[in-house]
Wavefront OBJ file of the C-alpha trace (Angstrom):
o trace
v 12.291 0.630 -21.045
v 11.512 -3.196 -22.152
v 8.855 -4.584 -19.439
v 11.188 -7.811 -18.307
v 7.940 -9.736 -17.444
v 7.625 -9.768 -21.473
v 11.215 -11.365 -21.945
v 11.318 -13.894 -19.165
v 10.744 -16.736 -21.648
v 14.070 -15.555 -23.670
v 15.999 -16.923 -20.546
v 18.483 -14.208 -20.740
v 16.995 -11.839 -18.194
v 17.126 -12.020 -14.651
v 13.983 -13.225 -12.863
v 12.487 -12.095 -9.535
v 11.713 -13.675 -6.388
v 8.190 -14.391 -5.264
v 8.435 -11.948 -2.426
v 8.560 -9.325 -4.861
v 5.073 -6.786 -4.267
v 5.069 -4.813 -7.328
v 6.654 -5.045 -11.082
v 9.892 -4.242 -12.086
v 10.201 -3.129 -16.056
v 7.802 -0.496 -17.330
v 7.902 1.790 -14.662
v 3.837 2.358 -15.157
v 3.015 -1.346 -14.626
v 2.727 -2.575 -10.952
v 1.313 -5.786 -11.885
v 2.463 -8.244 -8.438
v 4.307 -10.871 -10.078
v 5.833 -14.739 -9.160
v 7.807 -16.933 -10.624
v 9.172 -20.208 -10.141
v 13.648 -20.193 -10.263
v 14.607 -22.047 -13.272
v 18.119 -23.404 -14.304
v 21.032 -21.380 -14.459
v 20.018 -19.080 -11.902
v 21.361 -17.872 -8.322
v 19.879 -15.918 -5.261
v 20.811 -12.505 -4.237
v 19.366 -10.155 -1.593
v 20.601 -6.519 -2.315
v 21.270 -4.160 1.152
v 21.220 -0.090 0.131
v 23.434 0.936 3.139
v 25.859 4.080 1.111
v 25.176 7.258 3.045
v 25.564 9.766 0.237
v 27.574 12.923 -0.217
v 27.735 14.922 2.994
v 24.802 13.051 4.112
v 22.416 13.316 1.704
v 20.848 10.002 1.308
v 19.422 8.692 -2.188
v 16.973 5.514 -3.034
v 18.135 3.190 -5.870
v 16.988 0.292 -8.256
v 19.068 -2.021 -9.728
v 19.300 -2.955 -12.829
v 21.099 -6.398 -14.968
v 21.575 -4.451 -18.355
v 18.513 -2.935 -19.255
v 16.245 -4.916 -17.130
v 15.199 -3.409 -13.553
v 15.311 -6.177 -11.120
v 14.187 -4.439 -8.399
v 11.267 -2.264 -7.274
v 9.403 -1.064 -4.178
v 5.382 -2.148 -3.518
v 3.345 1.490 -3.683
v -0.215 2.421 -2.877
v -0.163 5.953 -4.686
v 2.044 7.158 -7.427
v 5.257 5.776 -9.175
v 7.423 3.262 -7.012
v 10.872 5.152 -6.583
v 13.341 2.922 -5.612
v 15.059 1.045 -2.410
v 15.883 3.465 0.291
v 19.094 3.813 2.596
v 19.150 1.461 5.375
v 16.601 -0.854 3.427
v 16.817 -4.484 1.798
v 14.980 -5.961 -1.614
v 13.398 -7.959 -1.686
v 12.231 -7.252 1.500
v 12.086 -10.742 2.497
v 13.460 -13.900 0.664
v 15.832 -13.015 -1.947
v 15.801 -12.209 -5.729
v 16.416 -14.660 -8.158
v 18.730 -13.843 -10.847
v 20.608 -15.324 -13.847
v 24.204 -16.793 -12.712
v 27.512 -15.991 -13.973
v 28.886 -12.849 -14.534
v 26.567 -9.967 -15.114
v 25.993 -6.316 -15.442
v 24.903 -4.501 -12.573
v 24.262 -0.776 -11.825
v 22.147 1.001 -9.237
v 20.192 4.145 -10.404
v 18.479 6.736 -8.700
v 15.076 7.053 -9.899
v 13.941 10.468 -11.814
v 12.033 12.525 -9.754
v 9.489 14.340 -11.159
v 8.840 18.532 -10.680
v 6.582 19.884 -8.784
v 5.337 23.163 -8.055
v 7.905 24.197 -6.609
v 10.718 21.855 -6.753
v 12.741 21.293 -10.408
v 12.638 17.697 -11.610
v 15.573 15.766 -10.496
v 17.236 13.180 -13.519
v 18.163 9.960 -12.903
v 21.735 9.197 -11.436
v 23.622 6.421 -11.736
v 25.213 5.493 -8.437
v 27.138 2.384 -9.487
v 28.003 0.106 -12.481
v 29.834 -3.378 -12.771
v 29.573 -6.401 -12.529
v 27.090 -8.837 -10.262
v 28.942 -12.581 -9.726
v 27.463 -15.730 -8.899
v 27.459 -19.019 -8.654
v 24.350 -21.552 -10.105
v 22.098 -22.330 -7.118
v 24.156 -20.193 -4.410
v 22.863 -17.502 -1.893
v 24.564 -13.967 -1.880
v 24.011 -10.723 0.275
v 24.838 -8.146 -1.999
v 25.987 -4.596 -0.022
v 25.750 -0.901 -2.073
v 28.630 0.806 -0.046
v 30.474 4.173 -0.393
v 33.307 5.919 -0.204
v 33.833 8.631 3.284
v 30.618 10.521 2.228
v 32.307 13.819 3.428
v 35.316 13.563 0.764
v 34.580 14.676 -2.251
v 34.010 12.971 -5.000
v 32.133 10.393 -3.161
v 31.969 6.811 -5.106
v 30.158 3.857 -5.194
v 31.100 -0.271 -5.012
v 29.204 -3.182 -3.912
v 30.422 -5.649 -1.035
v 29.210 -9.402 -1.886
v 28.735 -11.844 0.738
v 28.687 -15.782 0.683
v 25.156 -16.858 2.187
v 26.000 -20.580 3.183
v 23.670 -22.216 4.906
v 25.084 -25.956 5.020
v 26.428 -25.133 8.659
v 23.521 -25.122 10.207
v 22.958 -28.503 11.125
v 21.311 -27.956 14.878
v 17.621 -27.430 14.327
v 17.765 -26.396 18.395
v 19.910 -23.140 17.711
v 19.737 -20.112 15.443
v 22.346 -19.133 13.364
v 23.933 -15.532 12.914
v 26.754 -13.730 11.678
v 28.142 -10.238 12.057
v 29.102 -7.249 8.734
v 30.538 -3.998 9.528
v 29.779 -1.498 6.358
v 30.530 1.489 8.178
v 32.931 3.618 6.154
v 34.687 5.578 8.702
v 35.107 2.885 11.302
v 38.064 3.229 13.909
v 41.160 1.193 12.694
v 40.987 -1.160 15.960
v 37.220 -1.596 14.882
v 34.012 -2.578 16.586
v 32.544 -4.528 19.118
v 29.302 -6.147 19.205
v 27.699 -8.092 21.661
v 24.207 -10.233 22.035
v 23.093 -10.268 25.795
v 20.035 -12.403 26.793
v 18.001 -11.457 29.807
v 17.865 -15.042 31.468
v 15.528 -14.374 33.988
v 11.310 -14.685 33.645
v 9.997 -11.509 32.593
v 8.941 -8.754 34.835
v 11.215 -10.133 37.533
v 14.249 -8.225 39.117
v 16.801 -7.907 39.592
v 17.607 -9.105 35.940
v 19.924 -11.806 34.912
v 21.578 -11.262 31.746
v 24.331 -13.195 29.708
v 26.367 -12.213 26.599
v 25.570 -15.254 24.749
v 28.048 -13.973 21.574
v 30.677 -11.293 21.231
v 32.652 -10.249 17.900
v 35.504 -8.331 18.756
v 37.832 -5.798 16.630
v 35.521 -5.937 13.298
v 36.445 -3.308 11.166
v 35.184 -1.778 7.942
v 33.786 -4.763 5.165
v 35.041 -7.093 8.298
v 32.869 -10.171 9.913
v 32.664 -13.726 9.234
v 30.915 -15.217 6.200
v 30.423 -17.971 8.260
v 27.509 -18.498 10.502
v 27.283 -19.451 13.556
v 25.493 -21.467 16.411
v 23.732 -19.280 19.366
v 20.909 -19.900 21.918
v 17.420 -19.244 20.312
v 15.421 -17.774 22.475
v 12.757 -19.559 23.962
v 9.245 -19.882 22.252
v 7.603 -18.489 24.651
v 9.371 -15.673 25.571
v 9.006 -12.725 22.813
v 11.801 -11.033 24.501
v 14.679 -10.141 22.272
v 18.060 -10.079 22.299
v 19.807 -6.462 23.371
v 22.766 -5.986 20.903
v 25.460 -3.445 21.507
v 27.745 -1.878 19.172
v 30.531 -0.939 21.337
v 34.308 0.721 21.423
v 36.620 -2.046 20.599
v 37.806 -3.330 23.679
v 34.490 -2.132 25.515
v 33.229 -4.039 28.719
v 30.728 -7.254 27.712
v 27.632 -7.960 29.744
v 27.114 -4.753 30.435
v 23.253 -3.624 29.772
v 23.727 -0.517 30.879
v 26.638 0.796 29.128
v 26.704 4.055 28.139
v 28.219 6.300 25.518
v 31.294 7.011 24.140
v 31.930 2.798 24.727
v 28.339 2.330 23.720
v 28.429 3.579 19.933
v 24.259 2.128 19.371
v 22.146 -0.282 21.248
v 19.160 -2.110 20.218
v 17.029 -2.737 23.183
v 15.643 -6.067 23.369
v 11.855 -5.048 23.521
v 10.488 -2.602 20.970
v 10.607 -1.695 17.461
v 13.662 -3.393 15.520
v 13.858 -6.169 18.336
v 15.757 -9.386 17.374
v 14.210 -12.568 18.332
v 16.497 -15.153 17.253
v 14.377 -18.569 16.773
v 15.710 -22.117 16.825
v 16.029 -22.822 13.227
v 16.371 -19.790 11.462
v 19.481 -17.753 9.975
v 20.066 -14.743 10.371
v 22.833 -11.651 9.591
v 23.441 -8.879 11.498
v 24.728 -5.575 10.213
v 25.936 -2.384 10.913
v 26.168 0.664 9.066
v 26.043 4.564 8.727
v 28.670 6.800 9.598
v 30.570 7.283 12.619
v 29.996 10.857 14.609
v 26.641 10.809 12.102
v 26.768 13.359 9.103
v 23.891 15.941 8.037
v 24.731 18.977 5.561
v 28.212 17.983 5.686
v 28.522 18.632 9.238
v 28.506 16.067 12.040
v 24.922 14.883 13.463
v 24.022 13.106 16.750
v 20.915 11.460 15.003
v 21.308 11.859 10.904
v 23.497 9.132 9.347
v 24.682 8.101 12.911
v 25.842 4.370 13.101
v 22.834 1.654 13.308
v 22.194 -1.548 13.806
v 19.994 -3.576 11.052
v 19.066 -7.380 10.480
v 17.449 -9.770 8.300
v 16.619 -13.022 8.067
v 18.391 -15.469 5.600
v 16.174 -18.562 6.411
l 1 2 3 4 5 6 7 8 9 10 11 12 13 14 15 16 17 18 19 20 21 22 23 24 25 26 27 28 29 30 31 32 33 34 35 36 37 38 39 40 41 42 43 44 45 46 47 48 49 50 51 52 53 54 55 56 57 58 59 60 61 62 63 64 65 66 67 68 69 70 71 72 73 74 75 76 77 78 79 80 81 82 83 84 85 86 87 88 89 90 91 92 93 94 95 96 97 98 99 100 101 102 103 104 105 106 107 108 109 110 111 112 113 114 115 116 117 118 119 120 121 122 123 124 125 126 127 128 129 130 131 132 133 134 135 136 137 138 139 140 141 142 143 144 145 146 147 148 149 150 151 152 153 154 155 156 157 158 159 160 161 162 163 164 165 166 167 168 169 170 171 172 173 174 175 176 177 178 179 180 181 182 183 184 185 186 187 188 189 190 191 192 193 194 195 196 197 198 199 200 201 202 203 204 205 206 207 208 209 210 211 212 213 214 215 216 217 218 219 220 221 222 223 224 225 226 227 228 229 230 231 232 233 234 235 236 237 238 239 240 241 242 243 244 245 246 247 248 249 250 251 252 253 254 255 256 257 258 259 260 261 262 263 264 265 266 267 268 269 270 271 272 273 274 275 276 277 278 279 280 281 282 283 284 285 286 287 288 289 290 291 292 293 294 295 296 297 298 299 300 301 302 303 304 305 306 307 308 309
């Protein structure tokens, strides 16, 4: 495979975001590598959120032709590829050429061992990446119901336009549902902020945003204008994927109208800051999936988020 830090001067080949940790053509050279975004080019951050065939997830890199464009940073052995549930770049976004393009996401080889065959490479999806010269994209690997067989593969390409946010005093968010098997009458998803100081009760709490009835590849583009929470406190926001319909300001909701919750302390917590962009996200499968058989904690539906800006 043709090392694309060798061909960037041809202008032809994608180019990657500083953020990137580790190389992205030969897949023996790990040499850390930035680059400045020259003309023609756009921005795309790429979320791996496909559960695969009866649950059995897969890591991926992607690839413009020929060229990988993504990779994973490693301490020992070969980098494999971008895992379910995770982003690349990991922060910041990839820089790539504009226009039309072609994309595909492979699974990496896996090499024998003692006792497990080698695995070949697979190639999960192929078409086309589109963009626009100096424009911002999220850039979702989604699938098919992962317990029909044959299970395929597509991408779901969001606008990342940030001209909206004009208030430096409020963060910005918006809301994508890439759950497969949501219900028809969709989600619910809530942001409650504990308003009152920490460690005091009884707690105050207000549901500062609510998207209602979001189903699958559903949300706004659009971003928009919430509270940031204050510097000082490093409390975060509790979000609730609920049953459409669901009660609001509810902290202690429970299952079945709770479907996840992300506590607002703890690992995962969101912290929205004045200033900064975000998306939120949810994805996995609903009722969870291992082995082909339901699961109440592999594949189950989860809440992610990253920041834009």
């Amino acid at each position: 495979m043709k090392n694309i830090f060798k061909n960037i001067k041809k202008g032809v080949l994608p180019i990657l975001a500083i953020a990137l940790l580790a190389s992205c053509g030969d897949d023996h050279n790990f040499t850390p590598y930035a680059n400045t975004p020259g003309e023609n080019t756009a921005n795309v951050k790429f979320l791996h959120a496909a559960v695969g065939a009866n649950g059995t997830n897969f890591q991926v890199n992607y690839f413009m032709g020929t060229e990988k464009i993504s990779s994973v940073g490693v301490t020992v052995g070969l980098p494999v590829g971008t895992s379910y549930g995770s982003g690349f770049p990991g922060t910041g976004y990839s820089v790539v050429k504009s226009g039309e393009q072609p994309l595909s996401a492979v699974s990496p080889k896996i090499a024998a061992t003692a006792t497990v065959a080698e695995i070949a490479a697979v190639e999960r999806f192929a078409g086309k990446l589109t963009t626009e010269k100096g424009k911002y994209y999220s850039n979702f690997l989604i699938g098919t119901l992962p317990n029909v067989t044959p299970v395929t593969y597509s991408t779901y390409q969001i606008n990342d336009d940030f001209s909206v946010a004009t208030d430096n005093t409020k963060a910005y968010i918006r809301f994508i549902n890439v759950i497969s098997n949501t219900p028809v009458t969709g989600y619910d998803l809530g942001l409650i902020k504990t308003t009152t100081i920490a460690g005091v009760t009884p707690a105050v709490t207000t549901e500062i945003q609510t998207f209602k009835n979001v189903t699958f590849k559903g949300g706004e583009e659009k971003f928009i204008a919430i509270e940031a929470q204050d510097p000082t406190d490093s409390r975060g926001y509790q979000i609730q994927l609920r049953l459409a319909g669901s009660a609001t300001n509810n902290p202690a909701l429970a299952a079945p109208a709770l479907v996840k919750n992300q506590a607002n302390s703890g690992t995962g917590v969101f912290v929205p800051r004045a200033g900064r962009i975000y998306t939120i996200y949810v994805f996995g499968f609903t009722g969870g999936l291992s082995a082909g058989a339901p699961s109440a904690t592999v594949n189950v539906p989860t809440i992610g988020w990253y920041t834009n800006k």
